[in-house]
TIFINU-382914 format. One line per field, with one value per residue (C-alpha): residue in one letter; residue number from 1; x, y, z. Coordinates in steps of 0.001 Angstrom, whole numbers, padded with zeros to 6 digits. Layout:
<nodes>
residu A	...
num NUM	...
x X	...
y Y	...
z Z	...
</nodes>
This chain:
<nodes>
residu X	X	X	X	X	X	X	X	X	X	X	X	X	X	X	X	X	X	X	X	X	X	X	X	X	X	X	X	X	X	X	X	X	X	X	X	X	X	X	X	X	X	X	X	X	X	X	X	X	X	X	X	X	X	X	X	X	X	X	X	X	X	X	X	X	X	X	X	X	X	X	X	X	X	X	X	X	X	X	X	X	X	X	X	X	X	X	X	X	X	X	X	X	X	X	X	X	X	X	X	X	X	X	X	X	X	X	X	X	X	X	X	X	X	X	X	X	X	X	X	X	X	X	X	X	X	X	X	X	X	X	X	X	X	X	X	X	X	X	X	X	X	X	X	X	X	X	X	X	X	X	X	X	X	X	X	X	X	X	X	X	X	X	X	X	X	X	X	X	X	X	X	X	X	X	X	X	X	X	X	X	X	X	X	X	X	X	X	X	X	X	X	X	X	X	X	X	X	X	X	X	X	X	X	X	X	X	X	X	X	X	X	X	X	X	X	X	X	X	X	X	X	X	X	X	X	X	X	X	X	X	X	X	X	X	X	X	X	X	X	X	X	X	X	X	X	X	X	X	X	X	X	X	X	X	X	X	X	X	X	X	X	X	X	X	X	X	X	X	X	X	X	X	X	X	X	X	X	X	X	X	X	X	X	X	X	X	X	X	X	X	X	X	X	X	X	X	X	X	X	X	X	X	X	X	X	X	X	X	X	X	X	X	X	X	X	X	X	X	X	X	X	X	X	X	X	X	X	X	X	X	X	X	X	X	X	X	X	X	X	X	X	X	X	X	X	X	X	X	X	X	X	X	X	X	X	X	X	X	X	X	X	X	X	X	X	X	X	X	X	X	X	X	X	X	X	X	X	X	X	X	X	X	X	X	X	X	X	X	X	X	X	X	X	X	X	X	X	X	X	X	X	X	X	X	X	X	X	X	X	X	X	X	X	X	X	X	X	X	X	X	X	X	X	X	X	X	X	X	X	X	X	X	X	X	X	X	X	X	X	X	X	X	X	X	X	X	X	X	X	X	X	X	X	X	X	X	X	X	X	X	X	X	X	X	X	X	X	X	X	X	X	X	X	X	X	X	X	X	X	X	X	X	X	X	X	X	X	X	X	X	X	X	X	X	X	X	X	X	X	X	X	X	X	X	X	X	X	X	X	X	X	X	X	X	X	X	X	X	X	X	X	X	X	X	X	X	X	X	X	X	X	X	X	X	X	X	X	X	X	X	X	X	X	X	X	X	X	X	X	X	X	X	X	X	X	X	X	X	X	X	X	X	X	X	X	X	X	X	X	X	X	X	X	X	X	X	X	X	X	X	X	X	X	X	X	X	X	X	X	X	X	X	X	X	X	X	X	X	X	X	X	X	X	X	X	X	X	X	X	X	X	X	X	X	X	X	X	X	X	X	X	X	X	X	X	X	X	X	X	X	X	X	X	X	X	X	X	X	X	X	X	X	X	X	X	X	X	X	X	X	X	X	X	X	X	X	X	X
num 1	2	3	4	5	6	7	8	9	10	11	12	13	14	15	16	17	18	19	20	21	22	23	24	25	26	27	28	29	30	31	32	33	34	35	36	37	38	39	40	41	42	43	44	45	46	47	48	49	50	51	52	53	54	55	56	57	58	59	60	61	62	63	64	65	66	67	68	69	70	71	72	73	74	75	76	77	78	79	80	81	82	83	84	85	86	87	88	89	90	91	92	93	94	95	96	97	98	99	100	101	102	103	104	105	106	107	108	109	110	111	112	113	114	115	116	117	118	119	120	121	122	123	124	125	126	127	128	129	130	131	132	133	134	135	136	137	138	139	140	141	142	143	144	145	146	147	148	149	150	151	152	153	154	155	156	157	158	159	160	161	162	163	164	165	166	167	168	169	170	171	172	173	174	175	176	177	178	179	180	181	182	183	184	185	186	187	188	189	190	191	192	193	194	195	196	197	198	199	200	201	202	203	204	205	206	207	208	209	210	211	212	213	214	215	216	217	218	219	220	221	222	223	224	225	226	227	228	229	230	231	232	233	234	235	236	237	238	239	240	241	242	243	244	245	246	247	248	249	250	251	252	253	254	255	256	257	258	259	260	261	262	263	264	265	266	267	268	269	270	271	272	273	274	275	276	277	278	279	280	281	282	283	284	285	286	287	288	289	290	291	292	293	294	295	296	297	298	299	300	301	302	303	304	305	306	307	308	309	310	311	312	313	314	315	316	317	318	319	320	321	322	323	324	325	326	327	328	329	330	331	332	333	334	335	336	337	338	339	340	341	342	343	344	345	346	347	348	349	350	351	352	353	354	355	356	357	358	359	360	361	362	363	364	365	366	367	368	369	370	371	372	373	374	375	376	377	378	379	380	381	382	383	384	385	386	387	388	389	390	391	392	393	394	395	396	397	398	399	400	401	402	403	404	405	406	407	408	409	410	411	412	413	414	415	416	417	418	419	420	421	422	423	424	425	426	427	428	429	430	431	432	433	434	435	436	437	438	439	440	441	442	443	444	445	446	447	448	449	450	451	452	453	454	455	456	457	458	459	460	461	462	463	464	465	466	467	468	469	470	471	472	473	474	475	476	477	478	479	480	481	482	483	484	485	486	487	488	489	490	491	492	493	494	495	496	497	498	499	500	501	502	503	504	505	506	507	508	509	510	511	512	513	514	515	516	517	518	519	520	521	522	523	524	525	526	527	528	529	530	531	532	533	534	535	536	537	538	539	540	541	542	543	544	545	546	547	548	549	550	551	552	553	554	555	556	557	558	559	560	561	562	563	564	565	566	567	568	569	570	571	572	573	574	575	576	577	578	579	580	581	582	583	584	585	586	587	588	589	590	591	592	593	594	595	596	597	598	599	600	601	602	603	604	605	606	607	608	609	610	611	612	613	614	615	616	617	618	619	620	621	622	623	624	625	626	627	628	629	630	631	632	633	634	635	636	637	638	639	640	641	642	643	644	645	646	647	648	649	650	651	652	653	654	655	656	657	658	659
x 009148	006547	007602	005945	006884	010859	009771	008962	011660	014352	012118	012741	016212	016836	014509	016776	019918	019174	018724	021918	023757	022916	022887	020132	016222	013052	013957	010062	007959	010119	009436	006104	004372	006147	003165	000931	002541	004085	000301	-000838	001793	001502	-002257	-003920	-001792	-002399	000254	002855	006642	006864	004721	004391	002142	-000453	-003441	-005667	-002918	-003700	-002423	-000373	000379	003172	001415	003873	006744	009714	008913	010845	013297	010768	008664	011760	012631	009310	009780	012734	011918	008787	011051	009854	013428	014908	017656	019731	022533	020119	019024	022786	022468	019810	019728	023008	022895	020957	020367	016969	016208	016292	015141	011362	009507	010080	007582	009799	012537	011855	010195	006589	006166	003428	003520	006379	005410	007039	004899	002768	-001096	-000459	-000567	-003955	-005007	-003192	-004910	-008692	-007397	-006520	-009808	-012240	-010084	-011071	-014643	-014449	-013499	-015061	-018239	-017294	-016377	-017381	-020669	-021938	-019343	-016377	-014726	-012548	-011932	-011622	-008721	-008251	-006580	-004739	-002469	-000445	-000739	000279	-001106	001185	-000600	-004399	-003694	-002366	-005654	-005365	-005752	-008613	-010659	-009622	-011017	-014190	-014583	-013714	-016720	-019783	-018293	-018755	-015290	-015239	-012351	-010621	-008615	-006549	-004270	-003605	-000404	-001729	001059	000139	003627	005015	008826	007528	006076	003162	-000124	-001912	-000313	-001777	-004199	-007058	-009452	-011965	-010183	-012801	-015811	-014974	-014317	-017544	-019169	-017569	-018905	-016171	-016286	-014410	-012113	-009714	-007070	-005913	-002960	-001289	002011	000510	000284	-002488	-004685	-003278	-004366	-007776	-008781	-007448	-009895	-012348	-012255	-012481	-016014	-017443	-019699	-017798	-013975	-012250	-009809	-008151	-006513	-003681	-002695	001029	004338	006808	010448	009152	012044	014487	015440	013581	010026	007279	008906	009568	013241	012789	011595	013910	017311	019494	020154	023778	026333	025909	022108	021493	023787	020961	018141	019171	019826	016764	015127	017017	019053	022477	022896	023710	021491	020667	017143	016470	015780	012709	011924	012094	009842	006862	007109	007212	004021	002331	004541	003580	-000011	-000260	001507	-001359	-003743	-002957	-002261	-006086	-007089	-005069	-007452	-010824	-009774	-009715	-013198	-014593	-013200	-015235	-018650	-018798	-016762	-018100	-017341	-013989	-013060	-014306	-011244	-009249	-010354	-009285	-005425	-005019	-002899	-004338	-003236	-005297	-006563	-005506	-006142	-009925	-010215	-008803	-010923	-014284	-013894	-012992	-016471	-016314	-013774	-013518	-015285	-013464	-010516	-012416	-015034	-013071	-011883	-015030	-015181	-011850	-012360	-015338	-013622	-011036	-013379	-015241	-011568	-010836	-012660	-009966	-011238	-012023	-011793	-013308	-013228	-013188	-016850	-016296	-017035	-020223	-017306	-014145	-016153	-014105	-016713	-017797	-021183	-023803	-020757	-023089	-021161	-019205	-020771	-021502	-024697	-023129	-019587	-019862	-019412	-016695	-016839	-015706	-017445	-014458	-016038	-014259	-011068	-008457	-005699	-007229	-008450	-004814	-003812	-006614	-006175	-002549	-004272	-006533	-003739	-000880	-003811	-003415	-003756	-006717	-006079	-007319	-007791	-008550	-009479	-010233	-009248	-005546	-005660	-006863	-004034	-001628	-003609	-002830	001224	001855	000056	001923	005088	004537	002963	005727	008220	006738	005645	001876	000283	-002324	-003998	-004767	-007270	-006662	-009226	-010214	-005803	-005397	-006568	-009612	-011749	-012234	-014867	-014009	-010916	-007684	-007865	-008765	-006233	-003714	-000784	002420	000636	001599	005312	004569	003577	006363	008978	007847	010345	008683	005614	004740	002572	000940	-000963	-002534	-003847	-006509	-007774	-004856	-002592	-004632	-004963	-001079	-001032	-003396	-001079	001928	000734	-000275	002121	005186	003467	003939	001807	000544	-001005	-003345	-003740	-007029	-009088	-012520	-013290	-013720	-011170	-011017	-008834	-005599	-005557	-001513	-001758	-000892	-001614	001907	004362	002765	004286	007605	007044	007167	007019	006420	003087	002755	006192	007835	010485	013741	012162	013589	012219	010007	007582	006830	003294	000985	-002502	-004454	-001528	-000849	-004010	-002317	000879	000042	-002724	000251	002899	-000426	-000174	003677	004067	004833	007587	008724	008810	007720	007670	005356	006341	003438	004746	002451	004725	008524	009605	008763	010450	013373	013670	014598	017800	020102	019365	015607	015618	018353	015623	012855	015103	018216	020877	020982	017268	015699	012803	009907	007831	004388	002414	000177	001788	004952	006787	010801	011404	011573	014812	015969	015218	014971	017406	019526	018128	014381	012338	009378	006043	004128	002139	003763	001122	-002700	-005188	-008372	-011859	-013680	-014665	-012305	-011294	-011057	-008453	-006855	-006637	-005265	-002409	-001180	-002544	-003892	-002866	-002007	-000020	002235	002952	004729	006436	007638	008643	010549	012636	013422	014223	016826	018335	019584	020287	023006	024353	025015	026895
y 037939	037962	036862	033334	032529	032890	031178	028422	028346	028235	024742	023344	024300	023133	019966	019676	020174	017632	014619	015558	016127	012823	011040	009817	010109	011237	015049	014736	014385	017062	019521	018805	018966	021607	024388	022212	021698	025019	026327	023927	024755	028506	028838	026119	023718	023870	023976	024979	023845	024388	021974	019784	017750	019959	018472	019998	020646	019994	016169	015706	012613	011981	008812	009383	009195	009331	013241	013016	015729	018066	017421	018241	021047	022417	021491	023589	026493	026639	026219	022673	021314	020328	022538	023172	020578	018182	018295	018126	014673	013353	009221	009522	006910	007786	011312	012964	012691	009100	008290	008136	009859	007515	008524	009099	010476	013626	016678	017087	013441	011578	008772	006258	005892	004885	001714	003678	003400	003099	006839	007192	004702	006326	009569	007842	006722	009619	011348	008864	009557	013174	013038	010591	013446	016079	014460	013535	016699	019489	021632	025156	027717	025149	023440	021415	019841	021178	020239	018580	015953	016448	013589	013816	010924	010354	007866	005104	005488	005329	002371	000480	-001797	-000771	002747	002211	000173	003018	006038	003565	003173	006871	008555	005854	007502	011009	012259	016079	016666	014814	016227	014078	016148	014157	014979	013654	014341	010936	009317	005927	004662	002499	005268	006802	006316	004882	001879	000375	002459	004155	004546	007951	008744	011897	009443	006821	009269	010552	007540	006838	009315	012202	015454	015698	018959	019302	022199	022546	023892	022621	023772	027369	028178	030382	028005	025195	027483	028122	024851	023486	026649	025500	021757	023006	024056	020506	018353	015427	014163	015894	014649	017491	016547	018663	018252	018738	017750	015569	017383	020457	023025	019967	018595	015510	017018	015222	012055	008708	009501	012167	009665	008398	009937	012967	015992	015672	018644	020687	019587	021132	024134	024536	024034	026895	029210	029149	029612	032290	031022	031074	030019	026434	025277	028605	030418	034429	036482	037563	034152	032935	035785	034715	031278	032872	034396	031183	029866	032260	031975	028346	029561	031994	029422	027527	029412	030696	026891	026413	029690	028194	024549	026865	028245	024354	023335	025689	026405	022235	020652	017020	017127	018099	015573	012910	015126	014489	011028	009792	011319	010146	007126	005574	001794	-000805	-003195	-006389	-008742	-007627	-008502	-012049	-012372	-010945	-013738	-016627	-017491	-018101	-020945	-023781	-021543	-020958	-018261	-016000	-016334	-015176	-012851	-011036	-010917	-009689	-006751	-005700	-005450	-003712	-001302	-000503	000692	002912	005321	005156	001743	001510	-000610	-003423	-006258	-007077	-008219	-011101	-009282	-012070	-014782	-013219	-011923	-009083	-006138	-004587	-004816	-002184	000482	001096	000855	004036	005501	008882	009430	007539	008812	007377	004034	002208	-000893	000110	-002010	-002413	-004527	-006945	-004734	-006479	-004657	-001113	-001993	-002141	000595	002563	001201	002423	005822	006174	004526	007638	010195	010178	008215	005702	002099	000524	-003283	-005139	-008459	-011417	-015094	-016025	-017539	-013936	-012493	-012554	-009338	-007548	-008082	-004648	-002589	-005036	-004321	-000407	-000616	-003037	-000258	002793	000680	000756	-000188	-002242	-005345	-007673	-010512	-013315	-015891	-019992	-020198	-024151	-027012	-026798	-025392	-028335	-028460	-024863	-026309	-025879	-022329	-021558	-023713	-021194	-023348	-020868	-017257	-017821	-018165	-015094	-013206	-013895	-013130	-009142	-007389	-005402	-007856	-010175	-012838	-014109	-017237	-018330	-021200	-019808	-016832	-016066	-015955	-014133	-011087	-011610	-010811	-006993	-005767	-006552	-004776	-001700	-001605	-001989	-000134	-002448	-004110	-007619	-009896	-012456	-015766	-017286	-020832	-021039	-024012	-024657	-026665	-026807	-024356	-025728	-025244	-024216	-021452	-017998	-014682	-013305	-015959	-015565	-012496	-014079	-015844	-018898	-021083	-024601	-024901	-028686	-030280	-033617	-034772	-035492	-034715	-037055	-034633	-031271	-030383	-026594	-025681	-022507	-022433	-025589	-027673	-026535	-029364	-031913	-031755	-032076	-035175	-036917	-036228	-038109	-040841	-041521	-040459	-044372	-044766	-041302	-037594	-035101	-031327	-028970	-025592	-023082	-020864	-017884	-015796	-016920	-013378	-011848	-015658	-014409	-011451	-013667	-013819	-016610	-017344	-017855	-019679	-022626	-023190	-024277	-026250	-028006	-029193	-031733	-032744	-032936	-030769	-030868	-027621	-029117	-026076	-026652	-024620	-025261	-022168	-023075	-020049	-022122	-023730	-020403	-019568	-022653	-025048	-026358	-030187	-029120	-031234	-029764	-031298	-029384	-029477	-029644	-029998	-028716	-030669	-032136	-030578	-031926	-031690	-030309	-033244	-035165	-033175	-032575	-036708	-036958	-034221	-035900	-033819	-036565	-038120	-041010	-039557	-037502	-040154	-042753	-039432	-038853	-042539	-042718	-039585	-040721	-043780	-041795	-040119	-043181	-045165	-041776	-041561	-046014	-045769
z -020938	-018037	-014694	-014827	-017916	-016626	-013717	-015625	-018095	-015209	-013837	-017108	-017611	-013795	-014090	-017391	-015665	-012791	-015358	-017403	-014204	-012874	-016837	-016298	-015724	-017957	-019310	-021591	-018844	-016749	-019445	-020728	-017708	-016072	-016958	-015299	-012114	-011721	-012274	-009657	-007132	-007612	-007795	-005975	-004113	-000321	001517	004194	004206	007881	009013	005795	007411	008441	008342	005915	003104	-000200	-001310	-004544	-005728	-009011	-010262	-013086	-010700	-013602	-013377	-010197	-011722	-012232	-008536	-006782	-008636	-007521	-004069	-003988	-005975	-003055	000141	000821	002886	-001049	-001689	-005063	-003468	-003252	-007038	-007993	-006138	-007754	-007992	-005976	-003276	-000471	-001426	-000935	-004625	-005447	-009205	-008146	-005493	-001722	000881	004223	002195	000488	002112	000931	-001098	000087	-001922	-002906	-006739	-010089	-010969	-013225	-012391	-008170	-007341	-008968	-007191	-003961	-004637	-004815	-001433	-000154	-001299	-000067	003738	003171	001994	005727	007177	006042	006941	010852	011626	009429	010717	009539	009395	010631	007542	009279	006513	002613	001125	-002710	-003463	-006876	-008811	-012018	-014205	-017850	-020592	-019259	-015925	-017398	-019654	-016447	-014995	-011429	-012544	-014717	-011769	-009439	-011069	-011991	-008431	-007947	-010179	-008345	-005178	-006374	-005016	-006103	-004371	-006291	-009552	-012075	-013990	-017299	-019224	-022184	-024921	-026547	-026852	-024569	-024739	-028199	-029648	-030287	-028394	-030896	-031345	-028448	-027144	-029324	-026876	-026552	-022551	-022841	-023314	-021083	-018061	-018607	-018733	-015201	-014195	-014245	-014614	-018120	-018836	-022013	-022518	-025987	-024986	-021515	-021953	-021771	-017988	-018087	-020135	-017121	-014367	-015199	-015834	-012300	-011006	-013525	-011695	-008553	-008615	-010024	-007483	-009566	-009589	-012602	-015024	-017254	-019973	-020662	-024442	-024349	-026095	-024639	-024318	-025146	-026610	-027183	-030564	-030117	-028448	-029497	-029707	-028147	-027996	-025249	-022708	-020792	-021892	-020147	-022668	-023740	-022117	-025944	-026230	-022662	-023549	-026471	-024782	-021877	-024350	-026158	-022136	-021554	-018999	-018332	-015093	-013600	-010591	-010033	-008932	-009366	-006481	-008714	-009556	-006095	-004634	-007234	-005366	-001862	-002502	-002670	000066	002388	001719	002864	005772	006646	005537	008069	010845	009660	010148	013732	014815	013191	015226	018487	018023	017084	020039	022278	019715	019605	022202	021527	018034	019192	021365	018863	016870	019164	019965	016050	016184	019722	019837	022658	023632	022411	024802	023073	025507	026020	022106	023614	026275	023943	021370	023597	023667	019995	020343	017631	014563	011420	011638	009126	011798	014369	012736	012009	015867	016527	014090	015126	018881	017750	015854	019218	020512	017475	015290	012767	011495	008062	005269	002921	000630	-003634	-003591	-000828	002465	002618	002758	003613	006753	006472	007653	010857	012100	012249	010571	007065	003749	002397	-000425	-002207	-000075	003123	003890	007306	006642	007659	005303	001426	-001166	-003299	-006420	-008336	-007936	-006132	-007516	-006946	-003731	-002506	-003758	-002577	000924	000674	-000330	002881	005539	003846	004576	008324	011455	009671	010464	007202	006127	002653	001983	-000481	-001228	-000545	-004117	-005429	-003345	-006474	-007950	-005164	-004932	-006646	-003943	-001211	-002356	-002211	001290	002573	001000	002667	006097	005972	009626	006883	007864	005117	005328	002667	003501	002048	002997	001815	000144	001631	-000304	-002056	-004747	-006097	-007296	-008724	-009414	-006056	-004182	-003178	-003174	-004491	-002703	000741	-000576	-002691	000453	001917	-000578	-000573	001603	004175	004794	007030	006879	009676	009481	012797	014002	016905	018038	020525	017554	016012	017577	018237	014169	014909	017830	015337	012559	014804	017124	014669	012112	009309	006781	007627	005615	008075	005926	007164	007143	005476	007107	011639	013609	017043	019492	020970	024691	024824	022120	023533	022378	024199	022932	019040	019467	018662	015633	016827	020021	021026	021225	022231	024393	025174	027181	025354	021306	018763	016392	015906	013920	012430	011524	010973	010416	010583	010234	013408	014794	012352	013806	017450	016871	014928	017720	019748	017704	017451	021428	022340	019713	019354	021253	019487	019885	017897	017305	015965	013423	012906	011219	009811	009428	013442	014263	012530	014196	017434	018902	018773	021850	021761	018652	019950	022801	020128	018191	019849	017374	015575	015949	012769	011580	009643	008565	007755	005163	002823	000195	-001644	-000064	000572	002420	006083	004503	004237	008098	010113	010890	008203	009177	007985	005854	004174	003798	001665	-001601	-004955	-007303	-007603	-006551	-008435	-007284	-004846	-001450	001254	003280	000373	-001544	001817	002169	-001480	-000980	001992	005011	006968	010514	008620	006059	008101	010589	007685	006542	009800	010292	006812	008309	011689	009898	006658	010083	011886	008899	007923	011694	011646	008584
</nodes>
């Protein structure tokens, strides 16, 4: 037996030995991919484990994050800070090895994956960011920047949709540097492939616009290695499809029955034996030099790239400090975005918006992002910045296409490659296709700004379908994000320094349609949450708003101020609000006042977070089409409307407190 081939059958028997030793996790994938990933991290993969986040490694993505077992095993066997301990703690709690990859957690993962389809999506991310940056700052003779971007996906992963509008996208941008390794071994936890999926993958790749590579045999690791060498060369991304058998070596390869199971203690006994190993946990000096050798060459490969940076910096010194200039962290002047868009007062807040991101664009080069085929009316796009293409990879505004779904993902791609402050955007009622990609950047604490525009009932004659009534409350609900829904441009901006200073995903909820500024908003007390944005003396009751409610609020507390005082608290954001002390949040809301949050939407989660005396005054029902004001009338968001409301409460109140 050769050297790699005992390499490779003490992965499997360790990946093996992991999953049984933890009962439970995926022992097929573990073993049928292993050739291609110990070909990958032997031959090709970039990379050095002591600085794992040096700059120009090599990206890897597990799309098919149940192959967790196997990954780690990897990392270990090639020094990355995962030792043999930490396999024998696998999906323990709170180990380094949870049950799928976690970004933040495990030396050398740069993705949080496991639902199947994201980290493709991640990885077309993460090689439109290079092909950004390979174009800034590469010149003659200085390749800054070279590095692949590689991701392992299976045939759950390609049948999911946000993988299949990903790679779509993926092949019209020409991204060569981009490889998909496809374990293709044609079985899924019901069975074989075929039963729902019959498609030609070969054919439709091509027809995307991929570079299209098939190995016979991928659980051979020569046949494995030259392809990856093979896809290296192409001016197009590559998909190889790696023909392989689930579980190989077990008594149930091949099958569905593989999946998801841990080999029993006499099934694992088996399985070592026929590998030739004998050991538990346990790596061979031998074994372990073969993976030093690769080790030590992304060492040198680096240190190689730290030299080549020195030269740059003296052969083109402005192309240097414009390096410099995109990882330096420099404070952004918030209140000159403020100031800047000021002049813009009373316009829509996807109007101001457009303003506000443009300004902050001026301040950073990392700026980039785009929208799902709305940019014209999401206003999501900076001026005079071109559109990202394969002929244009200095553009700054990504023309998404109908791919909502994709779209996120990607963006979570590009904001994980390094330093990049990215943005997406489309409807608020479109928001829902999104929610998977939320959830994984809320997880892994993406600094990504989110623009969901056309935020109520607003927009009218487009109707039901596009009245997003439930989405705000599904925003919301996502641990991890905020939602910020403003109600100027003060607050606005508020919602950017938030997102980038806290480095957290926020997710700006926007009006289609002008109202007027309100004089008291303020950019610093947004900051909070919440504050009272409109005071009386004595308040028999407060009112909670966000967005354009906001206006309604404060013209009825107008109209009731000879009966009743009324305060008006603006409400940008319920979760930063939450964050408040005690203290703080007793000042907006003495006890035993009542409260009414006022939200067009039919989100409950302010009865979750305000006081336990809060009424809600929202929308329980779609609307019919028609126009804007008019469906706003019908639902109940009129001057009128709220004022009997608030009447019939005050009213409820001191009938309770006579009897």
């Amino acid at each position: 037996m050769n050297l790699v081939q005992k390499s490779i059958n003490y992965l499997k028997a360790i990946s093996a030995e992991t999953i049984s030793n933890a009962k439970s996790g995926h022992t097929g994938i573990a073993l049928g991919a292993s050739s291609i990933l110990f070909a990958l991290f032997k031959d090709h993969y970039n990379f050095d484990v002591s600085d794992s986040d040096f700059l120009n490694r090599d990206r890897f993505v597990l799309s098919s994050g149940h192959a967790s077992a196997l990954y780690y095993t990897l990392l270990s066997m090639f020094g990355f800070d995962v030792s043999l301990q930490d396999l024998k703690e696998f999906r323990k709690y709170k180990s380094k090895t949870p049950g799928h990859p976690e970004y933040g957690v495990t030396d050398g993962v740069e993705a949080s994956t496991g639902p199947l389809g994201q980290g493709v999506a991640n990885a077309v991310g993460m090689a439109i960011a290079e092909s950004i940056m390979e174009e800034r700052f590469n010149t003659v003779g200085f390749e800054i920047f070279n590095h692949y971007t590689y991701v392992l996906a299976g045939d759950g992963c390609l049948m999911e949709g946000v993988a299949q509008e990903a790679v779509s996208l993926a092949g019209t941008l020409k991204l060569n540097k981009l490889i998909l390794l496809y374990d293709c071994n044609e079985v899924t936890i019901d069975g074989p492939v075929q039963i729902s999926n019959q498609e030609n993958t070969a054919q439709k790749f091509h027809a995307m616009g991929w570079n299209v590579i098939t190995v016979a045999n991928g659980n051979s690791y020569t046949s494995c290695t030259r392809a990856i060498a093979r896809a290296k060369k192409s001016t197009r991304p590559t998909i190889i499809m790696f023909k392989t058998t689930i579980g190989i070596g077990t008594d149930k390869e091949g099958t569905s029955a593989i999946h998801g199971i841990a080999l029993r203690a006499n099934e694992l006994a088996n399985f070592k034996e026929k590998l030739k190993v004998k050991e538990s946990f346990f790596i061979p000096n031998d074994v372990r030099e073969l993976c030093m050798v690769s080790t030590r060459r992304g060492k040198l490969e680096r240190e190689k790239w730290n030299q080549q940076l020195a030269m740059y910096s003296s052969t083109h010194p402005e192309l240097y400090k414009s390096f410099v200039s995109f990882f330096d962290k420099k404070k952004i002047n918030y209140e000159r975005i403020v100031r800047n868009i000021s002049k813009f007062d009373g316009q829509s807040l996807r109007k101001l918006n457009h303003y506000a991101l443009n300004e902050l664009a001026y301040q950073t080069p990392q700026l980039i992002g785009g929208a799902a085929d709305v940019a014209a009316s999401s206003m999501a796009s900076i001026d005079n910045a071109g559109k990202f293409s394969s002929r244009y990879r200095r553009g700054k505004n990504i023309c998404f296409g109908v791919r909502e779904h994709a779209m996120g993902s990607i963006i979570n791609g590009i904001s994980l490659y390094d330093n990049f402050i990215a943005f997406d955007s489309t409807f608020l009622a479109f928001s829902n296709y999104m929610l998977p990609a939320i959830r994984m950047r809320s997880s892994m604490k993406l600094p990504i700004l989110s623009f969901f525009t056309h935020d109520s009932l607003y927009v009218g004659e487009d109707g039901p379908s596009h009245q997003p009534i439930e989405q705000i409350g599904q925003l919301r609900s996502i641990i991890g994000n905020t939602v910020y829904r403003p109600c100027d441009y003060r607050e606005l901006v508020a919602g950017y320094e938030y997102c980038i200073k806290n480095r957290t995903p926020v997710s700006m909820i926007l009006s289609r349609q002008d109202f007027p500024s309100i004089m008291t908003a303020s950019y610093e007390r947004a900051l909070l949450g919440g504050y009272t944005i409109y005071e009386t003396e004595k308040p028999n009751l407060i009112l909670v708003a966000s967005g354009s409610e906001v206006s309604l609020c404060i013209d009825t507390a107008k109209e009731l101020a000879k009966k009743i005082n009324i305060n008006v608290v603006s409400m940008p954001s319920l979760e930063i609000y939450n964050e408040q002390p005690a203290s703080y949040k007793s000042k907006l809301f003495p006890k035993d006042l009542p409260v009414i949050y006022v939200e067009a939407s039919n989100d409950a989660k302010p009865l979750k977070i305000l006081p336990k005396n809060t009424s809600l005054y929202g929308v329980e029902e779609y609307q019919f089409s028609g126009p804007g004001t008019v469906v706003a009338e019908k639902a109940g968001f009129t001057v009128r409307a709220l004022t009997k409301f608030v009447e019939t409460k005050l009213k409820q109140q001191n009938s309770t407190k006579n009897n």
